[in-house]
N, C-alpha and C positions, 0 to 999 in steps of 0.2 A: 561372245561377251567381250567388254572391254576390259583389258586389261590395265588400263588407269582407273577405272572405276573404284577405289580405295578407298573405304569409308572411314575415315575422321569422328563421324559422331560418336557421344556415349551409348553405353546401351544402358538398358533402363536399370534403375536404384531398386533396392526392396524398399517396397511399400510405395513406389511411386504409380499415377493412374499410369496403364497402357493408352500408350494414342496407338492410333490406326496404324496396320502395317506398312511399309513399305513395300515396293516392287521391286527389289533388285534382283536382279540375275541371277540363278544359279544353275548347278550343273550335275543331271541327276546321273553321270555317270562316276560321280565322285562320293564315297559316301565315307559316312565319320561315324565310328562305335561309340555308342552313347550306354553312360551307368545312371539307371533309375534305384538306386539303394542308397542312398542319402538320407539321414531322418535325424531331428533334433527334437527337444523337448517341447516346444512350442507346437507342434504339428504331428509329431507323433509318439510323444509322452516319454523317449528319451533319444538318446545320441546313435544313433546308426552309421558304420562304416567310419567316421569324424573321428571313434576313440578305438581305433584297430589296434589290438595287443600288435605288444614286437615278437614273429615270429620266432621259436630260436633255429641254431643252426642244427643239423642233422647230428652234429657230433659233438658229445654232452663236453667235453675240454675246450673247444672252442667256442659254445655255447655262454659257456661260466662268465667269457672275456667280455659281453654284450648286453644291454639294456636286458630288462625284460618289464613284464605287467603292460597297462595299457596306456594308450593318451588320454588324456582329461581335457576334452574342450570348453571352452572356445576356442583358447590361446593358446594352449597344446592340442595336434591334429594329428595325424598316424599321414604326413605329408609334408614335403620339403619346401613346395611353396605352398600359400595361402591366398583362397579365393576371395575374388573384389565381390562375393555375397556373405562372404563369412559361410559358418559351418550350417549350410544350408538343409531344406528337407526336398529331399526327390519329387514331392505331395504338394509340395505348395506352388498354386496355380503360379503365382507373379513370378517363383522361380523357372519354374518350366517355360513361362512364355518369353521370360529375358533370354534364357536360354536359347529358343527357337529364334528370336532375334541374333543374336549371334551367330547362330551355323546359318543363318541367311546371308548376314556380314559375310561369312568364310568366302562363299559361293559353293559350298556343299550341298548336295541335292537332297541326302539320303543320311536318317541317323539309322544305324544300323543297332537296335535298342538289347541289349544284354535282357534276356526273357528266363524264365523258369515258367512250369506250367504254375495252373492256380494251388495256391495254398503250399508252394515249395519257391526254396530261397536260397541265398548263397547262404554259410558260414555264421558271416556276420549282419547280414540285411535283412528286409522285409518282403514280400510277396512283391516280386516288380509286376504281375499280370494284370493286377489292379487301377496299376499308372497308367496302363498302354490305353483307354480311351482317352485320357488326358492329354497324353502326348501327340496322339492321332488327331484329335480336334484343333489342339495349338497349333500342330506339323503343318495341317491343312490350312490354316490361319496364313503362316507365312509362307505357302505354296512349296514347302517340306513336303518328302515323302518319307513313310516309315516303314523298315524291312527289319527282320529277326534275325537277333545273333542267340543262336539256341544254344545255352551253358549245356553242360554235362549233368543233366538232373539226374536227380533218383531213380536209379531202375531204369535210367536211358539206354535203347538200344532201337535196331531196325523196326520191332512193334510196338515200341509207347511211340516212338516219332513219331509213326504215321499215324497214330491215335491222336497226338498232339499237334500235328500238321491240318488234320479235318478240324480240328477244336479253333485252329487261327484261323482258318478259311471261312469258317460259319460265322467264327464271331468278331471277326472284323474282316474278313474278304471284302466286303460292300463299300468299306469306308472311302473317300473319295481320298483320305491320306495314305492310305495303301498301295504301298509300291510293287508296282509291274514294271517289268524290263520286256523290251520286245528280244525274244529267239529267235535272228534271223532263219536258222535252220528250223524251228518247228512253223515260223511265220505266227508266230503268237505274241500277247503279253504274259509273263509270267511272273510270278512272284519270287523274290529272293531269297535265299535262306543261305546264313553263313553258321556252320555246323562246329563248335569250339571243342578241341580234343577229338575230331569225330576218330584218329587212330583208336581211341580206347574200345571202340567195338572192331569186330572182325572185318577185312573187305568181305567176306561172302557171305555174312549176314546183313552189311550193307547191301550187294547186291541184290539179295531180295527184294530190296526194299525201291532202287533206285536204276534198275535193268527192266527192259521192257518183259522176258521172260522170266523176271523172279516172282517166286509164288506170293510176295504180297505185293506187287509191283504198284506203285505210287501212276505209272509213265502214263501219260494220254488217258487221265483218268481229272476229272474238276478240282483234284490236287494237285495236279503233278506241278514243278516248282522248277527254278532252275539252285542247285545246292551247289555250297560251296565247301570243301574238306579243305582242313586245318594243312598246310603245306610246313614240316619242321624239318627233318631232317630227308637225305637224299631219297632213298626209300619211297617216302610217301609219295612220290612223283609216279610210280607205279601202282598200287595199293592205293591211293586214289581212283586213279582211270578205271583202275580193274572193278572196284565198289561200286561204280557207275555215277561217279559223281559229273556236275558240269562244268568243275574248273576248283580253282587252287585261292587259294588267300592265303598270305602269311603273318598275320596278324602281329609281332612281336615289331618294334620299334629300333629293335639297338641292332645295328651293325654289327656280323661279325659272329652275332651270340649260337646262332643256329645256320643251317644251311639255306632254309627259306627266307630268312630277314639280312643274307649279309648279300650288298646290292651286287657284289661282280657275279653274283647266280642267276642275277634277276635275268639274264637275257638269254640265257641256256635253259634258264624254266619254261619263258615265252615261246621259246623254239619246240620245244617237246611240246608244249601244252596245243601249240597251234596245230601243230601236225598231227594230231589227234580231236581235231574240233572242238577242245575245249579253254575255256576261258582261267587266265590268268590274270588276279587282282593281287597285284601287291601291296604291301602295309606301309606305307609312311607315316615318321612322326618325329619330332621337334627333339627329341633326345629322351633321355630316360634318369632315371635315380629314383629309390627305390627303400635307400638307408634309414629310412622314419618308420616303416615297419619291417624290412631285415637289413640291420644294421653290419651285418655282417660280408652285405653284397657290394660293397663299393666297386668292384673287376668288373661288376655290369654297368658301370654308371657309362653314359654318356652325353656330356658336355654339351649345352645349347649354344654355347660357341655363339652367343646372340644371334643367334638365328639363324649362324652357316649352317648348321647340323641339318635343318629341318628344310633350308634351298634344297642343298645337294641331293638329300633324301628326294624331293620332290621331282628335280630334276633327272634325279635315275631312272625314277618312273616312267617322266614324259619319253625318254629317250629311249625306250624298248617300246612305246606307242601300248600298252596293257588293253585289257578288254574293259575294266574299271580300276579306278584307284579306289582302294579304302585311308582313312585316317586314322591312325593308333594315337593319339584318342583326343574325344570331345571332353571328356571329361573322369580319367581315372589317376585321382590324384595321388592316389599310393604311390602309381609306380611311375609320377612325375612326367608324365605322356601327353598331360592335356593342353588342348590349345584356350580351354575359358578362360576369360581374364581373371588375371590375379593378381597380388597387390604387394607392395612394401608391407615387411609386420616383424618385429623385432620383439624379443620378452627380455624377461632375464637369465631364462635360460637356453635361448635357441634363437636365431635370425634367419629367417624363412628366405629362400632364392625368389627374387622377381624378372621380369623381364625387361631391364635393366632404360634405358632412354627413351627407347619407343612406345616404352608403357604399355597397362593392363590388354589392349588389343595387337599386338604388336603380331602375331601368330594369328588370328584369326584377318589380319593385314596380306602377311605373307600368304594365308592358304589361298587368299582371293586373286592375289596376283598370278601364282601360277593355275590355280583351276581355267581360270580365263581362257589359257592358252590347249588345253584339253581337250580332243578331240576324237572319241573314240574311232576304230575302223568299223568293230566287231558289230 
């Protein structure tokens, strides 16, 4: 890919017609974690995720010191900056396909979709398993692929996975937006799966699931999959491998905050992970903040430094050569990660952070420039 390739254009308005995609380039070893839980009044009869109460803190004294109740949108948003769609719905086509236009822009190959099975949700959201043909049609639209970032549902463990891993496989395996990675070592293509919290079950009831001899074994079977455990602290580097997992992602964005996300580990993960044939994907993203729903977290902010934050980040990546990069995030505006465009927005009580000169694409600018240069070995 070239890396002067840097699109200038806008991406499209709500409510404007879509013209025909473009062919830009992208690069399906790069994938960016996408949230389908967005919902507003117009599309799904109220505000979804847009009015996140403010967490409180763990400890009811310091709790008292803090906001509390929820945000009230439009113009209050449970988020620090403010999207160039406004307080959009996950549901609505024009959103999703601007959307796909953008992580094209990026040069991201791969939205790696926040899933729960059918009829379960996060918290605060809607059923995402209902979006994912939407997404998959779009994806396919701007030669996107779509892979599974499996949240911690209900009753998740080594046998609803694999019940819920046959369920993705049947009902969308065939899609042409369905992303497969070739396994140099199995000589296959396989499907992706990044596995969130997966420490909260056991490695050796992981194992079952993900060892060619455990009793409900996934492996060389029309599911098997290449999976990815959640990499937080030192530990999981082992506990991992032993689970039978096929590599590591470290999902969290901020520097520093954990063992997996602060980058002078990144090259002593790569080392272990290699020498064990498995793949390491680390997390990059543009900075973090988080204070619009716990107001009490500022020690985790980190500073977009206009963009240095989110080079450097990228830059550590390229510099250990990874098996894939992921992106912390396409769009999770809570915890201020995302690279969608967003906009100047001022009230009377609050002035939202923008992306200061280079304007609403200025991040999806940046990620193109260095994706370009990305070349996996693995």
């Amino acid at each position: 890919m070239n890396s002067n390739n840097i699109v200038q254009e806008s991406v499209l308005t709500k409510g404007s017609k879509s013209p025909e995609p473009t062919h830009l380039p992208v690069n399906y070893d790069v994938h960016i974690f996408y949230y389908p839980w967005y919902g507003n009044p117009e599309h799904d009869g109220k505000y979804f995720h847009w009015n996140h109460p403010y967490l409180p803190h763990w400890d009811k004294i310091e709790a008292a010191k803090w906001p509390s109740g929820q945000h009230k949108p439009p113009d209050d948003i449970g988020a620090n900056f403010y999207p160039q769609l406004g307080p959009y719905s996950s549901g609505d086509p024009v959103v999703v396909e601007d959307h796909m236009k953008q992580v094209q822009l990026s040069g991201a190959g791969v939205l790696a979709v926040s899933w729960y099975p059918p009829n379960d949700a996060d918290n605060e959201g809607t059923n995402p398993d209902k979006l994912i043909p939407l997404i998959l049609d779009l994806a396919d639209k701007y030669q996107l692929k779509v892979a599974f970032h499996i949240e911690p549902f209900k009753g998740r463990d080594h046998q609803t996975l694999k019940t819920n891993i046959k369920y993705i496989i049947d009902t969308y395996g065939k899609h042409p937006g369905f992303y497969r990675h070739y396994d140099r070592i199995k000589k296959k293509h396989l499907p992706v799966y990044y596995i969130y919290d997966s420490y909260l079950v056991k490695s050796s009831n992981w194992a079952e699931l993900f060892t060619p001899g455990g009793s409900i074994s996934i492996r060389n079977t029309e599911y098997d999959g290449i999976f990815l455990g959640l990499l937080v602290e030192r530990q999981h580097k082992e506990s991992v491998a032993s689970a039978g997992f096929d590599g590591y992602y470290t999902y969290f964005a901020t520097d520093g905050f954990t063992y997996g996300s602060s980058w002078k580990n990144w090259r002593e993960i790569r080392k272990y992970a290699r020498g064990r044939r498995l793949m390491f994907v680390p997390s990059v993203g543009p900075g973090y903040i988080d204070t619009r729903v716990r107001p009490w977290n500022d020690k985790n902010t980190r500073s977009r430094q206009d963009g240095r934050y989110y080079k450097n980040s990228l830059q550590k990546a390229l510099d250990i050569n990874p098996s894939m990069i992921s992106i912390t995030s396409f769009n999770e505006w809570h915890e201020g990660t995302q690279i969608e465009t967003a906009v100047p927005k001022a009230t009377d009580s609050f002035t939202y952070i923008d992306y200061g000169p280079e304007g609403p694409q200025c991040y999806l600018n940046i990620t193109r420039q260095y994706v370009s240069k990305f070349i996996s070995e693995d």
